[in-house]
N, C-alpha and C positions, 0 to 999 in steps of 0.2 A: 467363581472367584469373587472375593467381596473387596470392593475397589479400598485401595489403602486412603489415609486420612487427609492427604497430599492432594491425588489424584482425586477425591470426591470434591473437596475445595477447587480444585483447578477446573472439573465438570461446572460446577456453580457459576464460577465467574464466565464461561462461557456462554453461559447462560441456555447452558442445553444443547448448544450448538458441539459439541463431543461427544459422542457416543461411544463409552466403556466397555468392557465385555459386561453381559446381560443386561446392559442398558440401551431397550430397544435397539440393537443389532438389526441391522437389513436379514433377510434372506441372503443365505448364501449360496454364492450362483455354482452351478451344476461346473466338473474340471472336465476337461478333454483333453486326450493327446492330439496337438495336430496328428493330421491324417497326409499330410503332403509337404512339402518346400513352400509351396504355393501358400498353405494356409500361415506358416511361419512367418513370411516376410511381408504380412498385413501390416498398415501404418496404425505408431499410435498419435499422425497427426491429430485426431477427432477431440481423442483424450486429452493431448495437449492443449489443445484450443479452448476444452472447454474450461481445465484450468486456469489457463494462466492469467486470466483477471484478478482469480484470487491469490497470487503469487507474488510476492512485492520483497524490495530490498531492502534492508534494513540499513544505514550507517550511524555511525556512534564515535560522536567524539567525549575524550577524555582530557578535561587539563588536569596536570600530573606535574607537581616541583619535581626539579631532578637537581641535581648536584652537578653542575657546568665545571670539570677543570680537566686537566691531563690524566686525573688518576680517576677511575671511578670507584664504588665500593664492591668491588670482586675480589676471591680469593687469591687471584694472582698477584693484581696489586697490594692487597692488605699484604701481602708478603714481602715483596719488594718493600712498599713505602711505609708502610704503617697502617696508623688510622685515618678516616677516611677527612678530605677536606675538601674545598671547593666554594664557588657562590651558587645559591639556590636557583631557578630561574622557574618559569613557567614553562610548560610547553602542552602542543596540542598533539594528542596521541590518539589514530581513528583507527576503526576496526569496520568491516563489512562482515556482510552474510545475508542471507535469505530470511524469509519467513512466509506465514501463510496466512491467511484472513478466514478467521473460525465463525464470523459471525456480522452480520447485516451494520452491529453496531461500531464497527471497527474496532474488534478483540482481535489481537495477532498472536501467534502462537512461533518462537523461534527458541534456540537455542540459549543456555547462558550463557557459554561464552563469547557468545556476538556481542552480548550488553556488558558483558563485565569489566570493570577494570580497577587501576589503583586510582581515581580520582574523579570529579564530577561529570555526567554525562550530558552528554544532549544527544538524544536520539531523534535520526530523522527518516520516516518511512515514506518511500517512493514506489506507487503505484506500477501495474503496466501502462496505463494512459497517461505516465507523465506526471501524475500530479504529487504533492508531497505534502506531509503532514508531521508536526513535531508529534511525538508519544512521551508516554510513560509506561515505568514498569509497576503493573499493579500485585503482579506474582511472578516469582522463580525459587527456584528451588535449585541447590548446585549437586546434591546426588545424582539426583536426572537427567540434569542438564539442561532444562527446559524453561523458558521463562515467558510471562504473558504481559502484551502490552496491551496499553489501550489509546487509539489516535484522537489524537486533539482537535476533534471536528462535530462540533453539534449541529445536528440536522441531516446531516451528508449519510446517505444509504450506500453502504461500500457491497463488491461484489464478493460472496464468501462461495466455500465447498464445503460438501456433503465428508463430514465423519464416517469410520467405518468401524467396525471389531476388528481387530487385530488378532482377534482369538482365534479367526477360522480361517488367517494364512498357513498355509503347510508347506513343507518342505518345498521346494520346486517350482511354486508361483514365480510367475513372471511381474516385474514390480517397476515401477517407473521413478526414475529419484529427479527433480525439479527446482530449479532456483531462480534466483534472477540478482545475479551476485554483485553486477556493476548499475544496475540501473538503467539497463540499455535496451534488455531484453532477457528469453528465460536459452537456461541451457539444460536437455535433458539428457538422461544418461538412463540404460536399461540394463536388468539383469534378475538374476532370479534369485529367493530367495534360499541360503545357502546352510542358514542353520536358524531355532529359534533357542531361545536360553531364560531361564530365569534366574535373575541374581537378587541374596539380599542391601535391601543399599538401608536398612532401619532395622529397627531392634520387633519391627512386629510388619513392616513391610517388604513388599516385595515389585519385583518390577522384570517385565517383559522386554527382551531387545530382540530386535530381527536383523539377521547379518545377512548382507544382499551381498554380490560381489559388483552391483552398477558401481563405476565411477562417482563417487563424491572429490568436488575439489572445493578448496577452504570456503571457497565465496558460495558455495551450493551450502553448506553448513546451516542450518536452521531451516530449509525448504521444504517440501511436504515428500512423503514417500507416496504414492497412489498407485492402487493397483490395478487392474484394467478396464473397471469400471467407469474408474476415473476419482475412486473415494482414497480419500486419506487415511489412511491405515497404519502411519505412523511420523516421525520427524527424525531427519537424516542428520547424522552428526559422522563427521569424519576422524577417525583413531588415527592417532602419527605415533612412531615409535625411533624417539631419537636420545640415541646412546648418551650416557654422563659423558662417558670417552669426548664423544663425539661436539657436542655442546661446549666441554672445557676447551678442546683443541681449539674450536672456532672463536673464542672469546679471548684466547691467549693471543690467538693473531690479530684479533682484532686491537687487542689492547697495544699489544706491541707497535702495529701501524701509526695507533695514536703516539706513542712516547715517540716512536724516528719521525714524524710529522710534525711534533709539536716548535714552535718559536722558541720555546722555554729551551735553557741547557740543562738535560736531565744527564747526569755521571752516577754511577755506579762504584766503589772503591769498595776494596778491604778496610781494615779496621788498621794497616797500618799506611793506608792513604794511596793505595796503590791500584787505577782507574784498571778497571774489571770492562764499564762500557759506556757509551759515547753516543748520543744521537745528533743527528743531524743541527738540531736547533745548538748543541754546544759547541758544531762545527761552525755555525753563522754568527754565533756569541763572541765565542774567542778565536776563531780563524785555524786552529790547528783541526785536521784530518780525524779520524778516528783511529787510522795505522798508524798516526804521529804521536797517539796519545793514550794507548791502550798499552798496558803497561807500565807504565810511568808514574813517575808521584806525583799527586795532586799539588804538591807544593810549586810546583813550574808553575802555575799560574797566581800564587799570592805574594803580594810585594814585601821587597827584603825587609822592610821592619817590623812586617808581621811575621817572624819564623815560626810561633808556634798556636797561631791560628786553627790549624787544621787539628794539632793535636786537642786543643783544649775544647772543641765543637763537639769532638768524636768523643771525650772523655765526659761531656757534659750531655748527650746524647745517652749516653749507658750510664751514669747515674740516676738519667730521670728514668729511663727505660721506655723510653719513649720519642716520638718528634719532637725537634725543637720547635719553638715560634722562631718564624720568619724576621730575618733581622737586614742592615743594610751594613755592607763592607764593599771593601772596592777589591777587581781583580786585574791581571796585567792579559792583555791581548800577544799573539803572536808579533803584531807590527811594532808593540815595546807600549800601542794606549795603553791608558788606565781609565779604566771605568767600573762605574756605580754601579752593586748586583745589587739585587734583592734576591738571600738565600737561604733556602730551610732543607735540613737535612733530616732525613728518618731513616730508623735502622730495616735491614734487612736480614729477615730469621731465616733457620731453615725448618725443616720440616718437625723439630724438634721443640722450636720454639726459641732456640737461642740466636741471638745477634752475634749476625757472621760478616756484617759488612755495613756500608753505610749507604744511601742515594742521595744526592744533591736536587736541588732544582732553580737554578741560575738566571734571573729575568734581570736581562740589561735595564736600569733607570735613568742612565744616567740625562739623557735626553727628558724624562719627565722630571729629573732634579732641576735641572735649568729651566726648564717652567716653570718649576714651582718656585725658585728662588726669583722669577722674573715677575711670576704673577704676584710672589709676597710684597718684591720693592712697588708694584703696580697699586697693590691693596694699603702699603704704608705711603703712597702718595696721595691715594685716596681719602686715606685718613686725615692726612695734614689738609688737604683740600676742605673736607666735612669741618675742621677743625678752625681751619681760617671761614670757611662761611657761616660758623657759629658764633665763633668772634664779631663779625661785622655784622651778626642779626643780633647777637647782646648791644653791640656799641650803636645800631640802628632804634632797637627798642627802647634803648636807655635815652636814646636821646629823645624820643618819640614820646617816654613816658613821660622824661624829667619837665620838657614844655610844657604842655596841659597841668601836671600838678605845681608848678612854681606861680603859675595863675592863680590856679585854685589857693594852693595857700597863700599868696599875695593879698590878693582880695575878700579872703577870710580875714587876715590879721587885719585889714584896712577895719574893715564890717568890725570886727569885735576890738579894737583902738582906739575908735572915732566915731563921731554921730555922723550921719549923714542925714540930707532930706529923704525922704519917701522915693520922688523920681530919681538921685543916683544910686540909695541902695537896690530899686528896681533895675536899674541898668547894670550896675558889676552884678546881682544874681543872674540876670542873663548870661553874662559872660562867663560865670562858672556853671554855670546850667553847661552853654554848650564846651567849655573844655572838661567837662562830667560825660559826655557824652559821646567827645571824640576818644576820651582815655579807654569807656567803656567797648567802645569800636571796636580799636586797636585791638586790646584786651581779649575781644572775643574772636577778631580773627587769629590772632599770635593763635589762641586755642583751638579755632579750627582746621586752621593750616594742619597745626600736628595730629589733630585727630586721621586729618586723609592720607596723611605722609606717613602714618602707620596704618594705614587699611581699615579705619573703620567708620566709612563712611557706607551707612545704613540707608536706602531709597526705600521710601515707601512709594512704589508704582502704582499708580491708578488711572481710568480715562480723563485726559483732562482735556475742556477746550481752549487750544493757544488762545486765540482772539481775547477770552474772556481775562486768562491769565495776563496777557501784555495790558487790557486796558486798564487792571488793578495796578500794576507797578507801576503807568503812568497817571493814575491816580495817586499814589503812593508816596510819586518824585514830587508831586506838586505844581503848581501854574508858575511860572516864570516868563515875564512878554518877551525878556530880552533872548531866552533858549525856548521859546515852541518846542513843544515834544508832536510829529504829525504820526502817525500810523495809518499805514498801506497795508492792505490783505482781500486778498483773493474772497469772494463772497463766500464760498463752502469750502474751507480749510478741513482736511480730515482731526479728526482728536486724536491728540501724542499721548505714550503710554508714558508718563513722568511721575515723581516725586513733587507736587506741584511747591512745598516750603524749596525746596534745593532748587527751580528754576525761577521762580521769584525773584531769588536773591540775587541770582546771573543776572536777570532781567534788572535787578533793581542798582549791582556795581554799575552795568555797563552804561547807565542814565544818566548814573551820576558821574562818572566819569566824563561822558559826553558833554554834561553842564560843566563841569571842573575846569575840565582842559578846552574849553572857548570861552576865554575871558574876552573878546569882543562881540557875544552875543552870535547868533546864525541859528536855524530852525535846526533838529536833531530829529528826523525820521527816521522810523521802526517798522519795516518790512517783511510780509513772508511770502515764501511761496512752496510748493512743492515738487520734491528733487529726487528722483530714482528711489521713491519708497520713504524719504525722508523729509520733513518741514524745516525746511532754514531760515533761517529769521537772519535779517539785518540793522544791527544800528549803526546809523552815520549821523557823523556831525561837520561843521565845518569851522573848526578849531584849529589849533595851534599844528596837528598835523605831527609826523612820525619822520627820523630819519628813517633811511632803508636797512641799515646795518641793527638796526633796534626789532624790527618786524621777527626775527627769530628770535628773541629774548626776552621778549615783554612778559611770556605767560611765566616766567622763573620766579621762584619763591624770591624775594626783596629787592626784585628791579625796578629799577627806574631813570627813566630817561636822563643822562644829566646834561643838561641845557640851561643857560641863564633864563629862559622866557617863562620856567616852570618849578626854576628854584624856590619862589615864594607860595609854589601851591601845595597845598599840605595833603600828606599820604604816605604809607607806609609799604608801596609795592608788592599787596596780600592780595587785594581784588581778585585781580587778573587770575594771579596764581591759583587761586579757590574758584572760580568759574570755572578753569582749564579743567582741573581734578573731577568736579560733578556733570561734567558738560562730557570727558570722557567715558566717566561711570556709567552713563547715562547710553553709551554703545556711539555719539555725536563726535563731532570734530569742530575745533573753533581755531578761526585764523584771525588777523589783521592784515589791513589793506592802508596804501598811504602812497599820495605821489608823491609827500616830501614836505618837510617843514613849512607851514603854514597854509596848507593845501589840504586840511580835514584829515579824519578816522573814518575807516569804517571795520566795525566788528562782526564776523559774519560766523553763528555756528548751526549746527545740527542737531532733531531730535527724531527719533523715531515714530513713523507715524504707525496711527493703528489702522490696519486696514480690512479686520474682519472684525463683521457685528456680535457684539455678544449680547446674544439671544436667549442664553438661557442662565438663571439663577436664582435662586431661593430670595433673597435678598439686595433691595439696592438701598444704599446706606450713604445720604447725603448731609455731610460733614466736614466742614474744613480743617478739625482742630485735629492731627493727624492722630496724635496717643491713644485719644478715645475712640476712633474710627475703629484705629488697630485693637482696641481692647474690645469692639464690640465685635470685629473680625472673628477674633479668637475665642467669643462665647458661640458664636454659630459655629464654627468649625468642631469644636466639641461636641454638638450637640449632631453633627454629619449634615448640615446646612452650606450652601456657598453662596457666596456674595461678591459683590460689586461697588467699591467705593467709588462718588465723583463728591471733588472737593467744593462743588458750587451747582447752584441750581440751571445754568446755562450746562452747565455738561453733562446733567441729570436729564434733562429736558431732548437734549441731540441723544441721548443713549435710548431714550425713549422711542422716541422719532424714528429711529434708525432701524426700529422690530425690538427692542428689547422685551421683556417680558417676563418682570419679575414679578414672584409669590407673594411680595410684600414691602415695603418702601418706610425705611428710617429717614425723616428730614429734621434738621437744627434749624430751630427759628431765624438765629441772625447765623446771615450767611454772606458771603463777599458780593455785590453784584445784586443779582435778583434776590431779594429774599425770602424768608421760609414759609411764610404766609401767601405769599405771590404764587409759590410754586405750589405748595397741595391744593390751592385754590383749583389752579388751574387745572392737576391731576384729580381732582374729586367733580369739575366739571364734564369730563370725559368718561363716559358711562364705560365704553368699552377697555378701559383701564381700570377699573376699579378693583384694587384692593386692600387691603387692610394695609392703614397709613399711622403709623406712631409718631410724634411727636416729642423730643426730647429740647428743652430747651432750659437757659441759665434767668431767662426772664421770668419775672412777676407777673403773670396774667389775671389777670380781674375775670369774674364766673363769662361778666358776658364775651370775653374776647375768647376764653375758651369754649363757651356754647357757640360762638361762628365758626372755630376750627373744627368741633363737631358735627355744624351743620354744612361743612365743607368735604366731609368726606373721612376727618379725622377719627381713626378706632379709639386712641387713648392720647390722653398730654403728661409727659412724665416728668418732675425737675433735674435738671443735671446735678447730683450727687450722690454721698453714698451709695453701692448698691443700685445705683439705675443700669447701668447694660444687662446684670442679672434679670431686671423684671422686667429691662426691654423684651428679653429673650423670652420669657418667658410666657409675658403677654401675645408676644408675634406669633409662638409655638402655640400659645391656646386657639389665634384668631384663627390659624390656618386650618386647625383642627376641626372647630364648629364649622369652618366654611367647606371643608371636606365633607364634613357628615348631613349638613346642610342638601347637598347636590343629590 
């Protein structure tokens, strides 16, 4: 026989491991009639054993939408109700069965309908020793029923069995059917073979089945047939034969179970309103029986100034010829309530096709009417609340804007009305410098507050070291003898994964706040330490101090304390609130602390520390100016490159230190802190570091300051513009190249 076109492909993927009829066939062994009892009731533990390593479970999940309601799309219900409705939902739907191991490289061989279903699969195969592996299906075929996986395990030598011809079973053999249906272990079932047959299942194929009369039960489905060799000589699939009869009945009951089950009042009427049936949910709905109301006109339950409700549903039902949409009307209860339905009715045909009746389906609302009418007055209190707090932040900002510019023009018209000397037009340009600057403030937070108050506060995360961060914002705040800024920290602080502009600026309100609010002078210290995984920082000062009824309210968009000792201090109540939002972002928590009016602040929040080294990346890209960081990010990443930004050469320096070990190193000349020349100095002095270093920088360099960046270790010096990340990249991709082919 010359194998069909199926079955030579399904030989292939085995990789040989199947043996066809006249493809290398074993010898066939010699048949004997037992000769006694004795020789009959030989074990085929041997046989067993030596299978069932290769003998493994198959499960297979299916997520499958299904249509969640009382009705489903069956032909009983299409009858009853109509057309089909419902909410879709997900669900997981599993199947089991057996299969067998055809091959060293974890090819399985199981049925299709183990694996089939209506929706995505995951298949997961379970060894006999326990172990399990997801697969795939690399072939099936649904004529044959047969389908091949392959387990998701590279390297792993699985235990397989020996293929047989199936051509030189005869009548009579004795056959062994084999599974291992739950995962637990195998179960075998014996019998002889009781017919062979050949059927066409293709227009030029054909195919061999062997009818055993061993026990197959569903979960043995896909397990190997072996005959007493111990070889596979075929795959066991079990025939069911269950009547349409049979099937309808069971689905009819079922369905019914659901309608008398359901919460919902589902009724049944003629078409001149005359209740046919009654389930239980329209006993709980409306309180009357089903012997109280079978019979009866549906109009008992609608109130007297609706008299012709019912008819105009049913008359509007049979003009569309179809369900209504779902509407809301109220019904009367047995006790004389009135209550909210929600009710849609469809017609019910008969076998004919014509509508012969109607079905209701009755879900009490009224209960979720009054929430919602509770939750609306809820939502328009909310409103006027949103509505008065925009009010007082117009009336807040107006007067916030109108101060600084009533200066500014003041002292314009002065400036351009009158001469002055040099030294007071030096003095009023001061003082519109800064009401220029507090307007711009203002200005920008008013703008930032709403950017985070609609979600679009954007962190670019990178290593940053705190210490280095704190000592720039207290460079930043400036020297003052009368507010000291002191800083306390632990000598090896881990590096926090931040946004380092967005904590700056926390860093840099809460300083100033600190100076603001101690108008008699005290030192302001800025502590960390570290806390269950996290670095908390603290600033305290010893100022004017916090009532206690204030400590929950401070972080709210345009609060502010009102006290007479703080009325002349000028602020707009955004700080706080704009630290709270990024200090959250950011995974932290920030509180205030206070014994009480005149007894100092202290602000204390959280950042996330980093606590594993990264050791490995194409790229470390030290740069403070965050745009350009991210725009050179995004030229490696294109190019299948990863990288590592630190915003300053102190945290370039501990990433190093720490094992890091990158392919190549972008540094910016000025840099916060250490500078850019400081730092490849130092990394070109370190031989065991050494690699290709670019320089991008906004500076003017003279040949000789770039021949010492060169004889520093520098591969290239680039100027910051047009088109520099493009040749950053492109230089760093050549250097790495040469130094590749180099080795």
């Amino acid at each position: 026989m010359t194998p069909s076109p199926w079955i030579r492909s399904f030989a292939s993927l085995l990789g040989g491991a199947l043996l066809l009829a006249g493809l290398c066939a074993p010898a066939q062994a010699q048949r004997a009639v037992p000769e006694s009892a004795v020789g009959m009731k030989q074990s085929f533990a041997p046989v067993v054993k030596r299978a069932a390593p290769a003998v493994v479970n198959v499960y297979v999940r299916h997520r499958v939408e299904q249509m969640v309601s009382p009705f489903v799309d069956d032909p009983f219900f299409g009858r009853l109700f109509g057309e089909r409705f419902g909410i879709p939902q997900e669900r997981i739907q599993n199947s089991l069965g057996s299969g067998v191991l055809a091959g060293t490289d974890g090819v399985v061989v199981t049925n299709n309908h183990v694996i089939q279903g209506s929706g995505e699969a995951e298949i997961t195969v379970a060894l006999a020793d326990g172990r399990e592996f997801p697969a795939k299906v690399i072939l099936k075929d649904e004529q044959t029923d047969l389908a091949v996986l392959r387990l998701d395990a590279k390297g792993v030598e699985f235990p397989s069995i020996q293929f047989s011809d199936s051509d030189t079973l005869e009548v009579g053999d004795l056959v062994l059917a084999i599974g291992d249906p739950f995962g637990v272990g195998q179960t075998v079932t014996s019998g002889i073979v009781s017919a062979l047959a050949r059927t066409q299942v293709g227009i030029s194929d054909y195919q061999f089945f062997i009818q055993t009369d061993a026990a197959i039960n569903p979960g043995n489905s896909g397990g190997p047939l072996l005959d007493l060799a111990g070889n596979v000589i075929g795959i066991s699939a079990r025939t069911r034969d269950i009547t349409e009869r049979k099937r309808t009945d069971a689905v009819t009951a079922e369905m019914a179970a659901i309608v008398d089950s359901s919460n919902d009042a589902i009724i049944g009427k003629t078409l001149d309103g005359i209740i046919t049936t009654w389930n239980r949910g329209a006993e709980g709905v409306y309180g009357y029986t089903a012997v109280e109301m079978v019979g009866k006109s549906i109009s008992l339950l609608v109130p007297k100034e609706r008299p012709d409700e019912v008819k105009e549903i049913i008359a509007g039902m049979l003009a569309m010829d179809a369900r209504t949409k779902h509407f809301e009307t109220q019904r009367i209860c047995k006790d004389g309530r009135r209550i909210d339905v929600s009710l849609t009715v469809s017609p019910i045909r008969d076998s004919d096709g014509t509508i012969v009746g109607a079905s209701s389906v009755a879900r009490d609302t009224t209960k979720h009417n009054v929430m919602a009418a509770a939750l609306k007055a809820s939502e328009l209190r909310s409103v006027l609340a949103v509505s008065r707090a925009k009010d007082e932040m117009v009336s807040l900002v107006s007067h916030e804007l109108r101060t600084p510019l009533a200066s500014l023009l003041g002292f314009t018209e002065l400036l351009y009305s009158r001469d002055f000397s040099a030294e007071q037009r030096k003095q009023y340009l001061g003082v519109m410098l800064r009401e220029g600057r507090r307007l711009t403030d203002l200005i920008n937070d008013v703008l930032h507050i709403q950017r985070l108050e609609a979600g679009h506060q954007d962190l670019n995360l990178a290593p940053a070291d705190l210490q280095a961060l704190i000592q720039r914002a207290v460079a930043a705040a400036g020297e003052d003898p009368l507010t000291p800024i002191e800083v306390e920290s632990p000598p090896m602080l881990p590096l926090v994964l931040i946004d380092t502009d967005a904590i700056l600026q926390v860093l840099g309100n809460f300083l100033s706040n600190a100076r603001k609010y101690s108008p008699d002078g005290g030192a302001i210290s800025v502590s960390t330490r570290l806390v269950e995984g996290m670095v908390e920082i603290n600033v305290q000062d010893h100022g004017l101090g916090l009532p206690a009824d204030s400590l929950t309210k401070l972080f709210g968009t345009f609060y502010r304390v009102d006290s007479g000792d703080r009325r002349l201090i000028k602020g707009t109540g955004l700080g706080l609130s704009i630290n709270r939002r990024i200090i959250e972002a950011h995974g932290g928590k920030v509180e205030a602390f206070s014994d009480g009016l005149g007894m100092g602040s202290r602000f204390q929040f959280s950042l996330p520390a980093l606590h594993k080294n990264l050791e490995e990346a194409d790229v470390l890209i030290v740069e403070d100016d965050t745009g350009f960081a991210r725009l050179l990010q995004e030229q490696f990443t294109a190019r299948g490159m990863t990288t590592v930004r630190a915003a300053d050469a102190e945290t370039a320096e501990r990433l190093l230190k720490a094992g890091m070990k990158p392919r190549a190193v972008i540094a910016d000349l000025v840099l916060p802190g250490v500078q850019g020349e400081e730092f490849v100095s130092k990394l070109g002095s370190d031989p065991a570091k050494a690699v290709p270093v670019l320089v991008l920088t906004v500076k003017s360099l003279a040949p000789s300051e770039v021949s010492a960046l060169e004889k520093a270790g520098v591969t290239a010096v680039l100027p910051k513009e047009a088109g520099a990340t493009q040749a950053a990249v492109k230089l760093i991709t050549q250097a790495l190249v040469t130094k590749v082919e180099s080795l």
